[in-house]
C-alpha positions in Angstrom: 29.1 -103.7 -67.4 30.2 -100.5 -66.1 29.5 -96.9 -66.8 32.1 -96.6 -70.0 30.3 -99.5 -72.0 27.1 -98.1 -71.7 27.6 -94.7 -72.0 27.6 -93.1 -68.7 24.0 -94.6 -68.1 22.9 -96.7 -65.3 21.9 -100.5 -66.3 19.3 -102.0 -63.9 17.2 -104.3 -63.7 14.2 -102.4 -63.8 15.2 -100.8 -66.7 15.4 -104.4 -68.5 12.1 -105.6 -67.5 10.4 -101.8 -68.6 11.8 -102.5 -72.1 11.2 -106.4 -72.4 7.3 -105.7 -71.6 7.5 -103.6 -75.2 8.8 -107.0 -76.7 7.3 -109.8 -74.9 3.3 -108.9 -76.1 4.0 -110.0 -79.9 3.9 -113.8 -80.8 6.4 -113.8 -83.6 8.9 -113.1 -81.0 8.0 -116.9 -79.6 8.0 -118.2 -82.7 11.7 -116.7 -83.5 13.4 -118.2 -79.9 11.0 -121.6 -81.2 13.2 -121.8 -84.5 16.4 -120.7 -83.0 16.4 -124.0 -80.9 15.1 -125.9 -84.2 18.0 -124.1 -85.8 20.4 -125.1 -83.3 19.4 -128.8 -83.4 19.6 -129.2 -87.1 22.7 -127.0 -87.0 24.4 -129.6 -84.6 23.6 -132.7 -87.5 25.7 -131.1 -90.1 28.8 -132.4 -89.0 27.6 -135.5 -88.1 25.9 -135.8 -91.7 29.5 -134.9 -93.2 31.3 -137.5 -90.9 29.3 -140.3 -92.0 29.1 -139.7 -95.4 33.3 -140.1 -95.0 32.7 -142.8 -93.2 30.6 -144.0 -95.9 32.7 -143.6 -98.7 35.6 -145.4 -96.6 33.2 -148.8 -96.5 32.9 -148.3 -99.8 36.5 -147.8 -101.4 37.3 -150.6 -98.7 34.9 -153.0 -100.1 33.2 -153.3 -96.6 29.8 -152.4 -95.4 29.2 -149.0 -93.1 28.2 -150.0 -90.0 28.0 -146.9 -87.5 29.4 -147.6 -84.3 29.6 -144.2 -82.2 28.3 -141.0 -81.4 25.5 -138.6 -83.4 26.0 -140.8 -86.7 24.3 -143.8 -85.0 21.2 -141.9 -84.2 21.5 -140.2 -88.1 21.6 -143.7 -89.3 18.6 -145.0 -86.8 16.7 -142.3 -87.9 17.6 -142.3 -92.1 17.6 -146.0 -92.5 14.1 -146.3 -93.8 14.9 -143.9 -96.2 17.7 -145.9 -97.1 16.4 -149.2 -97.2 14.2 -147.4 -99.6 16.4 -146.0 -101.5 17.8 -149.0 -102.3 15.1 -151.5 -102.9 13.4 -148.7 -105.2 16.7 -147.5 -107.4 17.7 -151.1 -107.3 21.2 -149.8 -105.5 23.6 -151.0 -102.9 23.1 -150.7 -99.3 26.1 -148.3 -99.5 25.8 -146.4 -102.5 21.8 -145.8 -101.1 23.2 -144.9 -97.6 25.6 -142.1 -99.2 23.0 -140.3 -101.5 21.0 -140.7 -98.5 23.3 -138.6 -96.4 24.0 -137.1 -99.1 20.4 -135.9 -99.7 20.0 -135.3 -95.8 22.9 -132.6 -95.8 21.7 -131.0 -98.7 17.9 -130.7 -96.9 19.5 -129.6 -93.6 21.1 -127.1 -95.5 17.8 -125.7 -96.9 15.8 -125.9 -93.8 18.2 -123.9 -91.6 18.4 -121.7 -94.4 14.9 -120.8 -94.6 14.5 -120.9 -90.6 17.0 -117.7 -90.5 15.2 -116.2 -92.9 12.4 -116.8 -91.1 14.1 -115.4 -88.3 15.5 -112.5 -89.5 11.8 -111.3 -90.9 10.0 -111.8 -87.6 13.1 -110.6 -85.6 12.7 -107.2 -87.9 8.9 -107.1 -87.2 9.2 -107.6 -83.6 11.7 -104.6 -83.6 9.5 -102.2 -85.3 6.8 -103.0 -83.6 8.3 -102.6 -80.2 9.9 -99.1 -81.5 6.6 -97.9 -82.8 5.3 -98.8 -79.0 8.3 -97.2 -77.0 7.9 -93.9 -79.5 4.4 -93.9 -78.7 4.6 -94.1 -75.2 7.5 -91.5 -75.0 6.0 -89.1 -77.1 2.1 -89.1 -76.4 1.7 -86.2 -74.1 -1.1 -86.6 -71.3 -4.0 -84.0 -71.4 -3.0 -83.3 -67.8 0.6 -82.5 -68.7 1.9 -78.9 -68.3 3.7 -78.8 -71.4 0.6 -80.2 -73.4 -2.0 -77.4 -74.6 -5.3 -77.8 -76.9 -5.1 -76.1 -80.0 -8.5 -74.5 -81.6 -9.5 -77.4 -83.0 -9.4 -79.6 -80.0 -5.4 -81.3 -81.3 -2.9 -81.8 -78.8 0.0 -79.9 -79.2 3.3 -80.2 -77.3 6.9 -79.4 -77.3 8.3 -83.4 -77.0 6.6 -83.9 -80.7 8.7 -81.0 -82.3 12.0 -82.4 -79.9 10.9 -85.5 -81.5 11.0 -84.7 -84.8 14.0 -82.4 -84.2 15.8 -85.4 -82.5 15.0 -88.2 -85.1 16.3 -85.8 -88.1 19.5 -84.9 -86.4 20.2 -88.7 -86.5 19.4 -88.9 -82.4 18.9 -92.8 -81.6 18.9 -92.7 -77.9 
């Protein structure tokens, strides 16, 4: 990065790690990088999901049975053949027609889960966020009693100029 993209201000790294110790101390932010990986990995079985159910339907408008033979739709199959050979001995179906509603049904649920993941996401994410602005406003802004600029009222409040600048600031529309 140079100076133009970020604004005239200089990026180090000690800057980085001041502003990921705001982030770091909440839990939902592990939870969030927890079901982006899950995300990811259910994200990845979509296609393999819609390939096999082509697949699928090819056996079956051939006359043949689907057999998989390479890639991501063997281990779908591996792992969805119980619920297949169940399928099929319960609804009384063809090994075929129970491996397609199968697939069928699995693309459907991956759908749903990886839905509600970012969801999920997206709430903590927010949470996170706030919390670590409510910290970094806190720490900006809460004058020391040993600070020049800070003086004790009558009643024993602390008054200082950077809460008025604050407030001054954060009207005006001033984000940084």
């Amino acid at each position: 990065m140079n100076r133009q993209e970020t604004g005239g201000r200089k990026v180090s790294a000690k800057n980085f790690w001041r502003a990921l110790r705001y982030v770091t101390q909440y839990w939902q932010l592990k939870v969030v990088v927890t079901l982006v990986v899950f995300n990811t990995i259910l994200t990845m079985f979509s296609p393999s999901i819609i390939g096999s159910i082509i697949d699928v339907v090819r056996a079956v408008a051939s006359e043949t049975y689907f057999i998989p033979t390479k890639g991501m739709g063997v281990i779908l199959y591996r792992i969805l053949a119980p619920f297949t050979n169940w399928t099929s001995l319960t609804l009384n179906w063809n090994l075929d027609t129970a491996t397609l509603g199968v697939f069928a049904f699995s693309l459907i649920f991956v759908a749903a889960i990886t839905s509600l993941f970012s969801y999920i996401q997206r709430y903590l994410s927010a949470f996170v966020y706030q919390g670590a602005e409510f910290s970094i406003r806190n720490d900006f802004t809460t004058p020391s009693l040993s600070s020049p600029s800070a003086s004790t009222t009558s009643r024993g409040r602390v008054s200082s100029c950077p809460g008025r600048r604050r407030t001054s600031d954060s009207s005006a529309g001033f984000t940084g």
